[in-house]
N, C-alpha and C positions, 0 to 999 in steps of 0.2 A: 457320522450321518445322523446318530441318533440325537445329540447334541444340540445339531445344528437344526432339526425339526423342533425340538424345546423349544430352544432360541425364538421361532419362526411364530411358535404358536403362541409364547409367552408376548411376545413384543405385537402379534395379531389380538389378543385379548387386551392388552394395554390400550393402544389406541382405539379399539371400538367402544370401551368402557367412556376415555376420556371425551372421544368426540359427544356421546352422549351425555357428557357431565355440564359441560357449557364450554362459554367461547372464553379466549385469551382475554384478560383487562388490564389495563393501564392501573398501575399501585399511586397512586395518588401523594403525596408528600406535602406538601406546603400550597399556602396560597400567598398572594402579593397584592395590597394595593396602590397603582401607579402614580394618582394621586397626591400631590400635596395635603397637609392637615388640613381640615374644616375647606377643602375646595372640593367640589362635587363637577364629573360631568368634564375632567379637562386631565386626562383625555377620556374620552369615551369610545372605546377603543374600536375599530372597524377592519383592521389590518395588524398580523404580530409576525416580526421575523426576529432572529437571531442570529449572530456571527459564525462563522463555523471553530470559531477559536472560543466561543459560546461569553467574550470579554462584552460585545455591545448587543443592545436590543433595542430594535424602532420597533413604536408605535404609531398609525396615523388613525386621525380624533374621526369621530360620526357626527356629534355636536357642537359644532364650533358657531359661536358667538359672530353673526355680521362676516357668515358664510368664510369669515378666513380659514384657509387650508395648513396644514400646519404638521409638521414629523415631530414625534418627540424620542429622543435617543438618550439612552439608559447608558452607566457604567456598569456591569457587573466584578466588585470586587473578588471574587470567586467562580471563575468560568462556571454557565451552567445553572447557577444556584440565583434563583432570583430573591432567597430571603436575603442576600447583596446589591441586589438593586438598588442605586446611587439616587433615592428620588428628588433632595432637597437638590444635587447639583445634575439634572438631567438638563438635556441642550434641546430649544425649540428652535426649528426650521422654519419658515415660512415657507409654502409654494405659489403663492402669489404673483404676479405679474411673470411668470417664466410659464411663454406657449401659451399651451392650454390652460382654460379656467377647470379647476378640480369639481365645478357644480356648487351647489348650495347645501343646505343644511340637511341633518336625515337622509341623507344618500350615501352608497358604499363605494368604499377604495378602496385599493389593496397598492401594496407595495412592494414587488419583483426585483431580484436581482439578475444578473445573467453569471456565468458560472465562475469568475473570479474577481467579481465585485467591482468591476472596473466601470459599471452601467446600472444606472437604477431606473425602474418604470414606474410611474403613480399612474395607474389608472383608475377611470371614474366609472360609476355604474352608469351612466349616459352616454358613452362613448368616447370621452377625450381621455387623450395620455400624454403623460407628462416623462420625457428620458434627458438625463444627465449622465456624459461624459466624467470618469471618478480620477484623477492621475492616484491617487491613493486607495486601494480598495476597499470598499464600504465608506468611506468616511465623505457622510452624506452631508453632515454638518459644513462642507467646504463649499456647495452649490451654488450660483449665482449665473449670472445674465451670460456670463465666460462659457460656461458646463452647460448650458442647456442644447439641447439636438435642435434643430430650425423645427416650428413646427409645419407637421407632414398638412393640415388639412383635411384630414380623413375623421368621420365618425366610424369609430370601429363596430357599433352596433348596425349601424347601416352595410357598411363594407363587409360583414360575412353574418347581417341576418340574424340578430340574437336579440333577446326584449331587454335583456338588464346584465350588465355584466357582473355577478355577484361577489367572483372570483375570478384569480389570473394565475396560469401557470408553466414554467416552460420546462422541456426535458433537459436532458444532460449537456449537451451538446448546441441547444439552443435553435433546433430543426423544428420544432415545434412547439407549438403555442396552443393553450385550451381555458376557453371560456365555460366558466358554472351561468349557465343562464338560469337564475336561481326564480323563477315565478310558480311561483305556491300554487299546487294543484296540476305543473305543468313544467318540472325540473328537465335540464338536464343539460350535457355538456357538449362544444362543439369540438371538435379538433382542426387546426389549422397547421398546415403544414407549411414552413418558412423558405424559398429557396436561398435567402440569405441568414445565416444563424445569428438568432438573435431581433431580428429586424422587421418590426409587425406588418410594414406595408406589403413586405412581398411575401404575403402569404392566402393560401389555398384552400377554403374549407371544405374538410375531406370526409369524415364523418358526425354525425349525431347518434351517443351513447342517452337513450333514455333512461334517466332514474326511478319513473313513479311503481314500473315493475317489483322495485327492491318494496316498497312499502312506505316511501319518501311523502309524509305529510305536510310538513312543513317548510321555509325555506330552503335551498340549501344553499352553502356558502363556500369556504377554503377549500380547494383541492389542494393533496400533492402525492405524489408517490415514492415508492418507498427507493434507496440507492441504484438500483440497475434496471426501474420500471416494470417490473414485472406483477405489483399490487398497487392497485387505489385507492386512497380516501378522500370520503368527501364528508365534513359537519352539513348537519341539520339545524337551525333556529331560528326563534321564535323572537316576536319584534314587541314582547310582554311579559310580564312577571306570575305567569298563571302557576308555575310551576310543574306544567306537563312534560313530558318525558320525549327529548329528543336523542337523536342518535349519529353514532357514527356508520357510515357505511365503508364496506370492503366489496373490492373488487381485485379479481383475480386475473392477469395479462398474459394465455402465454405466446404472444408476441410482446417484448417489450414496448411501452407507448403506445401502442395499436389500441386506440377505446377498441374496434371491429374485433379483437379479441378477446374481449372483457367477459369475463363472467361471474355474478351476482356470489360472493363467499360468507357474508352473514353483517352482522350489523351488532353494535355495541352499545347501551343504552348511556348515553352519556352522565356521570355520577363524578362527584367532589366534595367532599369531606362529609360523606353522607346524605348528600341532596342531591339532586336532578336539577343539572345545570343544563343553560342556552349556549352552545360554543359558536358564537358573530363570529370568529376567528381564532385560526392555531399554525401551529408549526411545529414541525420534527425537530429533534437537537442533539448534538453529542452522537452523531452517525447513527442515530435511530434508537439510542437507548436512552431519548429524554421525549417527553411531548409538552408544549405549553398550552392553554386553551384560555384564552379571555373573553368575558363577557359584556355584554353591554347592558344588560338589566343589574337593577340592584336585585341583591338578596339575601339572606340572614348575616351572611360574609360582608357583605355593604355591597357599592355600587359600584362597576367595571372592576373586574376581578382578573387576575390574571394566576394561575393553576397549574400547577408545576408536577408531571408525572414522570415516575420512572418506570419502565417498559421492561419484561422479564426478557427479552431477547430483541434483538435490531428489529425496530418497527412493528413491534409484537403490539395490534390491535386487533381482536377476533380472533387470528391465528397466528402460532410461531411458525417458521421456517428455517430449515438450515440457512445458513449463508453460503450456496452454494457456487456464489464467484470466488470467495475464501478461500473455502474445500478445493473447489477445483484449479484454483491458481495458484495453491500452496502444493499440489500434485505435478503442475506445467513446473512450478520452480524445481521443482524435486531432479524431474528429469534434465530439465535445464542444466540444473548443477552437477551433473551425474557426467555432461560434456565438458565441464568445466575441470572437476575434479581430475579428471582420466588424460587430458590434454594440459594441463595445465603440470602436474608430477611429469609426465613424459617428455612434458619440453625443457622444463627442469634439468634432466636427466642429458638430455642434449648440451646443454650448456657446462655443467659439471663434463662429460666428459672431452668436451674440446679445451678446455681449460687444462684437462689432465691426456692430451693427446698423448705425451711422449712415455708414458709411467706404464711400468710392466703389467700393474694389475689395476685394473679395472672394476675390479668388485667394491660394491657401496652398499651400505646398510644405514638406514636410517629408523632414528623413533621420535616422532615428536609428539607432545601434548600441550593442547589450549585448553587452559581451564577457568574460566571465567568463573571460577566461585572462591570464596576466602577460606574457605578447608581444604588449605593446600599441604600442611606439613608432615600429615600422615600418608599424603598418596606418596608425596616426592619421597619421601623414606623408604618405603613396599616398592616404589622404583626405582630406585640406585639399588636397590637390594637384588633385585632379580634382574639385575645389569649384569650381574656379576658371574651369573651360570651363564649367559649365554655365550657361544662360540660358533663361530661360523669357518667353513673352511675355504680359502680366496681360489680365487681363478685367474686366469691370466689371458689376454687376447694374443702374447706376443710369446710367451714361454708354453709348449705343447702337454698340456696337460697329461698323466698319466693315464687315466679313464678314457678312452678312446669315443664313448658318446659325449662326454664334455668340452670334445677339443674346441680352443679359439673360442668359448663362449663365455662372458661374463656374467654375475647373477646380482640383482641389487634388490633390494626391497624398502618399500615404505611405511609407515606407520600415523595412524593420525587420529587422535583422541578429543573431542572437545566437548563443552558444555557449560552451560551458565544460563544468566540472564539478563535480558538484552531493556533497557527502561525505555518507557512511554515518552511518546511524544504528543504532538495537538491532534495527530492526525489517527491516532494507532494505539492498542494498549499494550502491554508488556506481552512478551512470546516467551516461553519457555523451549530451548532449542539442546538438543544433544547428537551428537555426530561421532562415529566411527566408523575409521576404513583401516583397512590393509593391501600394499598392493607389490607383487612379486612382479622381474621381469629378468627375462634373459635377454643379453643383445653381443652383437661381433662386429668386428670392423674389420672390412673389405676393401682395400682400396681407398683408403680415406672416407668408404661409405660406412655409417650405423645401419644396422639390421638388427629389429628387435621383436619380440614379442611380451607382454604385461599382462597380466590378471590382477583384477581389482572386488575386493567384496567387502560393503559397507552399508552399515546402519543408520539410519535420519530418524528422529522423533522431531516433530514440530507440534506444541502444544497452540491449537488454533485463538484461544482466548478471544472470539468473534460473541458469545453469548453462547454457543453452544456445548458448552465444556467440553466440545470432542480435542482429540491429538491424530495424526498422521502417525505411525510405524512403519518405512520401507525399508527391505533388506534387496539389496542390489549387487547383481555380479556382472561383472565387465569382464572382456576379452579386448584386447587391444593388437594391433599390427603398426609397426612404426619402420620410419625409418630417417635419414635424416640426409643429405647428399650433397657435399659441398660442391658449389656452381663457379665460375670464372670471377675473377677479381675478388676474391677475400669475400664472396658471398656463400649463404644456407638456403637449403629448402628443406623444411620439415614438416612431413606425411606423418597423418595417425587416420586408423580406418579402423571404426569399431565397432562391437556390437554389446547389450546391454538384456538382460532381463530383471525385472523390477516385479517386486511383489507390496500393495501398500495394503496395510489395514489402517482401516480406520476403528478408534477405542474410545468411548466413552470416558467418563469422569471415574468409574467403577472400576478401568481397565478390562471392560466388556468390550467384546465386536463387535461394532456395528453397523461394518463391512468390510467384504474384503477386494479388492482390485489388482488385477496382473497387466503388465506391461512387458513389450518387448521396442527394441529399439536400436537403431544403425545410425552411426556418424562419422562425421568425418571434419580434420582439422588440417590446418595449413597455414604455417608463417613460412615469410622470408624475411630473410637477415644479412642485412648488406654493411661488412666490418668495415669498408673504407668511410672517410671523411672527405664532404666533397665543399669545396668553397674554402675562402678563409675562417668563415665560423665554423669548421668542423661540423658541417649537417650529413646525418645517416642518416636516409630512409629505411622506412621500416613498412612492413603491413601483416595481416590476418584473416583468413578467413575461415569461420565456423560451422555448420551446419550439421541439423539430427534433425529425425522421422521417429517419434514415437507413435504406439498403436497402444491404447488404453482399452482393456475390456471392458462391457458393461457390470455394473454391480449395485446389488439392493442396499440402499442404506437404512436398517432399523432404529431408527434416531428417537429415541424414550424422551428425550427433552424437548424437541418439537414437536410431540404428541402426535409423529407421522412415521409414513413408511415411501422413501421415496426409490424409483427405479428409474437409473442413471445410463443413458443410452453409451451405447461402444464411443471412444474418442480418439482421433487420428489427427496431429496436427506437426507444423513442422515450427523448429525455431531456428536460431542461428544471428549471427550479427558479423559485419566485414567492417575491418579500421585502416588504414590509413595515415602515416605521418613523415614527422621530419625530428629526430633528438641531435641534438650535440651537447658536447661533453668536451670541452677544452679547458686545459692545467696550463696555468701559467706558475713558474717556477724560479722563487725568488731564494738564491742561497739556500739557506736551510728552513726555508718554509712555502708551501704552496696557494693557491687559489685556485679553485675548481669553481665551473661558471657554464653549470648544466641545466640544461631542459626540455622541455618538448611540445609541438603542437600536434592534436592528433584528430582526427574527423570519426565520428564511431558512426554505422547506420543501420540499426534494428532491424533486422530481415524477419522477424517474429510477427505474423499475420495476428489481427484479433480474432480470438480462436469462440467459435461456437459450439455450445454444449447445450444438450436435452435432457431435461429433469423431470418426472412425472409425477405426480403426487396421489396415493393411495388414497387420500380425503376425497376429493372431486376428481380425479384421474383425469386431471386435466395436463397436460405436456407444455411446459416454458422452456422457453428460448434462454440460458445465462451466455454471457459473454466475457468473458475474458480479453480484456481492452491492451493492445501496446500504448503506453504513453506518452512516448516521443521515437519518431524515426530518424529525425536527425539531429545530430550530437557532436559538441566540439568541447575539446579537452586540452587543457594549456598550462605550461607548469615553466617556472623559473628559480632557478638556486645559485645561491654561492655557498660555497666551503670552504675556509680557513684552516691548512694544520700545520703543525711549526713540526718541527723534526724531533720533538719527545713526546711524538704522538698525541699533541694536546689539540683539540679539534672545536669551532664554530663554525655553525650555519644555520642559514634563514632561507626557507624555502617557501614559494605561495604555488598553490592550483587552484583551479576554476573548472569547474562541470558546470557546460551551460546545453540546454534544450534549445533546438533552435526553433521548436514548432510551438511551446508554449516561454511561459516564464519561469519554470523548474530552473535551477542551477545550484550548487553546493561551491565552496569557497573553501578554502583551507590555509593555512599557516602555521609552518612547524619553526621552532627554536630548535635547535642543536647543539647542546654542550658535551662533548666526551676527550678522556684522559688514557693512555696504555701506560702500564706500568713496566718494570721490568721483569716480571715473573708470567710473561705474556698475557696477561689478565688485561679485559676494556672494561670500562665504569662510563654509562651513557644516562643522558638524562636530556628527553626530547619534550617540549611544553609547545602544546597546540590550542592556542586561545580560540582559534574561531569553530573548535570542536569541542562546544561545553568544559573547554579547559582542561582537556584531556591529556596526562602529566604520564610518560610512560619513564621508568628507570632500569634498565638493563643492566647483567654482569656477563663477562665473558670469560671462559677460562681454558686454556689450550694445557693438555695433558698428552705431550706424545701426537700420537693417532688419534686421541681422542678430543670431541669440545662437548662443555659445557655450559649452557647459556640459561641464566633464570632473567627473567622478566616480568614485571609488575607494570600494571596501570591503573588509573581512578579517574574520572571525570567529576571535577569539584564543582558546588554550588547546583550539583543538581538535586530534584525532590527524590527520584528514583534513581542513583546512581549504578554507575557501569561500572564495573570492576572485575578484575583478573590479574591471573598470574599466567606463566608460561613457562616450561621447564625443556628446552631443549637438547637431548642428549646423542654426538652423533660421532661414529670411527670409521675410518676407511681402511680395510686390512690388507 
């Protein structure tokens, strides 16, 4: 108790110190001019986006020569870093003769994407817009007479009432739309709500967010906000080289997107490379840990600048925040997994022992480890070594045991060790992941039925790498009820009814608490499993279905790195997913060699709601809305194989799947190579190469000892910058 008031009063003196020290700033890095040598003014930049892969960057011009409107699209040789900037081979667009005219000279544009690039908007401060149709995403450079949208006829400043459109901006989802009506002396933004996403004619103007309250002097220009809309910015400038001091403003949402819940959080004086720069226009980069700022005055730097900052946390302008969709969605995975883990060994367990129906004992013990790191030879040693004390004493479902409380019962146990590091991709940085469980269980068979009971208790560290150098710590104990019950025609039904309590702390970079969170939780699982082949193609049906009710306590998070204290309302949400399909699995059997010619198509549909959570923030004690989004609810999964083995156990195969999203364009692709040989000292020697998974090369050994197997396995994915790598040591007896 006493501890935990330190704690309270230390991390209470922290943040009242810093809030009074100043606000968050953007660390500044480099500057770019977009520019050709000795050409001045082309572009002069009005509008700055960047790719989310951070490879391309458009600019559209302020000054263009005989009013031609014009994109100019940058290479960047180094995602992100504009001192790569491609300038002598950048590509100019025209927007010329497609629709709308873009206006004349000295007037602002901007240029919108919608949310996978597949649509681009020029809009002009007079009210015309210009949308092209992308079959490519982003790749604006392809435009023509083909791409362009028919034009609507609509002046958008007339149709929802605004004097100058300064800036254009839409949310996630493309439900709404918001104009900077940026007139000096008389700022501020509209919201219009779309009932078609994406599509400016059918929309609503729903409110007006006044700026001049914050302190707003001069123009103001770019909105955007920040990943889950819960903060606002909007630049301030100046249409001259005075050098006075413009700023960034912050706005605080806790309704996400709702200007009507905006509230006023502070203001950034804008600065680069030691001066007070004009930002005409900016953009977020690199999921909020990059910001650009371009300018359209010269200044000691020379003339249209473009300013490359790097942010001490996602979107960190004026103020840090947790990433608290991260946090709280790396806690839904937790418990997610915790159904996965617990049903996934227990149906295991079903299948091992219908395999071994006829066998007097029944008892199994397994130990497995996944270890994703290359300091494997000392563990593997210290485990073979302590292989060697253990002993277990067997039991038998069919021979009456001597111990009269043990009679007719089997006991099995599981073991599971993992940890490594998992490499970055475009979208994600690297995660630091470490996992252990153990899980006991008794079961009997009655009648051809399983009856069981399992206990499960396991460790998760997920180290969040979001900017907040926090990590996740849950320790979890499971109870399980199973049972398994064979049904008419060479069919299964298999029940698990469980319950779960969850404890997470959350640890700083220090391995400080800087909170802690209890959970408790009930679920339930259910396959069937149908043995017969029906058709000439040998099709099984199959299906599954999942579901859990977790209840999350609330809890304070004292977060030293976002120089806050947030208080995280109770959470109660449910997850689950039901699948659906057809495998076959037909052997055609030539002499002394076969062909196996398996696969499957299977429908998966996300029954996991987008889950709402309440965050309160000790700074302004203002309450946000984070959300936790499902991605896709409907899912098709497809997979086809052959397999080759001759009769000295010498084996090929070429196998493809396909994970396709039917609601977006999410899908994964696969293809494995298959070469493996048995020897005659019962030993497999495998070697599986998966080109369309970063060339992910895995080589196996197998070794059958008795009762016992022995399985090492290694993997690498080649030609990556951050490679994946592992080994795997599995050691398993049946006694």
């Amino acid at each position: 108790m006493i501890k935990r008031l330190f704690l309270i009063s230390f991390c209470l003196c922290f943040v009242m110190q810093t809030v009074h020290a100043g606000i968050v700033e953007p660390v500044f890095k480099q500057f770019k001019d977009p520019n050709q040598d000795g050409v001045d003014n082309v572009p002069s930049t009005v509008s700055i986006q960047i790719t989310p892969d951070g490879k391309k960057m458009f600019l559209l011009d302020h000054l263009e020569n005989a009013g031609s409107k014009k994109v100019y699209i940058y290479d960047l040789t180094t995602p992100f870093d504009i001192s790569t900037l491609d300038v002598t081979n950048r590509t100019i667009v025209s927007l010329d003769g497609y629709g709308d005219n873009m206006g004349g000279n000295n007037d602002n544009k901007d240029i919108e994407f919608n949310n996978d690039g597949t649509k681009v908007f020029f809009f002009s401060e007079y009210g015309t817009l210009q949308i092209h149709n992308l079959t490519t995403p982003y790749d604006v450079a392809s435009i023509s007479s083909s791409t362009v949208v028919a034009d609507d006829g609509l002046n958008y400043k007339t149709k929802y009432s605004v004097n100058n459109i300064k800036g254009v901006e839409f949310n996630n989802d493309g439900t709404k739309m918001y104009f900077v009506d940026g007139t000096q002396n008389a700022t501020k933004i509209a919201q219009i709500n779309l009932s078609t996403p994406f599509d400016p004619t059918s929309g609503t103007k729903v409110h007006t967010l006044d700026t001049e309250p914050a302190g707003v002097a001069f123009y103001t220009m770019e909105p955007s906000f920040d990943d889950d809309g819960t903060r606002l910015y909007i630049s301030e400038a100046l249409n001259n080289s005075t050098g006075a001091t413009t700023y960034m403003y912050v706005y605080k949402l806790s309704n996400p997107f709702e200007l009507s819940s905006a509230t006023f959080a502070g203001k950034w004086p804008i600065t680069a490379n030691g001066r007070n720069i004009s930002a005409y226009s900016w953009t977020f980069g690199n999921n909020g840990m990059k910001a650009y700022i371009a300018t359209e005055d010269a200044n000691a730097d020379g003339d249209d600048i473009i300013y490359e900052y790097d942010l001490t946390c996602p979107y960190g302008i004026v103020l840090c925040e947790t990433d608290a969709v991260t946090a709280i969605g790396a806690q839904v995975e937790i418990a997610k997994n915790v159904i996965h883990q617990n049903s996934s060994t227990i149906f295991k367990r079903f299948d091992w022992l219908r395999r071994n129906d006829e066998r007097a004992n029944l008892t199994n013990h397994e130990v497995k480890l996944n270890i994703n790191n290359p300091i494997l030879a000392a563990l593997k040693t210290n485990f073979e070594n302590s292989l060697k004390n253990i002993q277990f004493t067997p039991a038998s479902l069919k021979k009456e045991n001597t111990n009269k409380n043990k009679k007719n019962w089997s006991h099995w146990s599981h073991v599971d060790v993992s940890f490594g590091r998992v490499g970055d991709t475009g979208s994600s940085k690297p995660k630091e992941v470490d996992t252990w469980g153990v899980m006991y269980g008794l079961d009997k068979l009655v009648n051809s039925k399983i009856f069981g009971y399992a206990f499960r208790y396991g460790i998760d560290q997920v180290d969040l790498e979001d900017g907040s150098s926090n990590e996740l710590e849950s320790h979890i104990f499971s109870l399980n009820m199973y049972s398994s019950v064979p049904l008419k025609r060479q069919s299964n039904l298999n029940l698990l009814l469980g319950v779960s309590y969850l404890r997470i702390d959350q640890l700083d970079k220090k391995n400080r608490e800087t909170g802690e969170r209890n959970g408790k939780q009930i679920y339930t699982s259910i396959s069937y499993e149908n043995e017969n082949a029906f058709t000439k193609y040998d099709l099984i049906p199959f299906g599954k279905f999942e579901m859990g009710i977790t209840q999350f306590s609330d809890y304070t998070n004292f977060d030293v790195v976002s120089n806050n204290i947030e208080n995280h309302e109770r959470l109660r949400f449910r997850t689950g997913n039901a699948s659906a399909g057809l495998k076959f699995d037909s052997i055609l059997y030539l002499k002394d060699k076969t062909l196996s010619r398996n696969g499957f198509i299977e429908y998966i549909y996300d029954l996991t709601p987008d889950i709402d959570h309440h965050v309160r923030s000790h700074i302004d004690n203002v309450s946000v809305k984070k959300t936790i989004k499902t991605h896709s609810l409907h899912n098709v999964k497809g997979n086809v194989g052959f397999e080759y083995m001759n009769s000295n156990g010498s084996t090929i195969a070429i196998n493809y799947e396909r994970f396709q999203s039917l609601d977006e364009s999410g899908h994964k692709d696969s293809l494995l190579i298959k070469l493996g040989t048995a020897n005659k000292q019962n030993a497999n020697f495998d070697v599986i190469y998966d080109p369309k998974n970063n060339n992910k090369t895995e080589i196996s050994y197998l070794k059958d000892f008795d009762n016992f197997k022995l399985k090492l396995k290694s993997n690498y994915n080649l030609f990556s910058k951050i490679p994946d790598y592992g080994a795997n040591i599995e050691f398993s007896g049946t006694f």
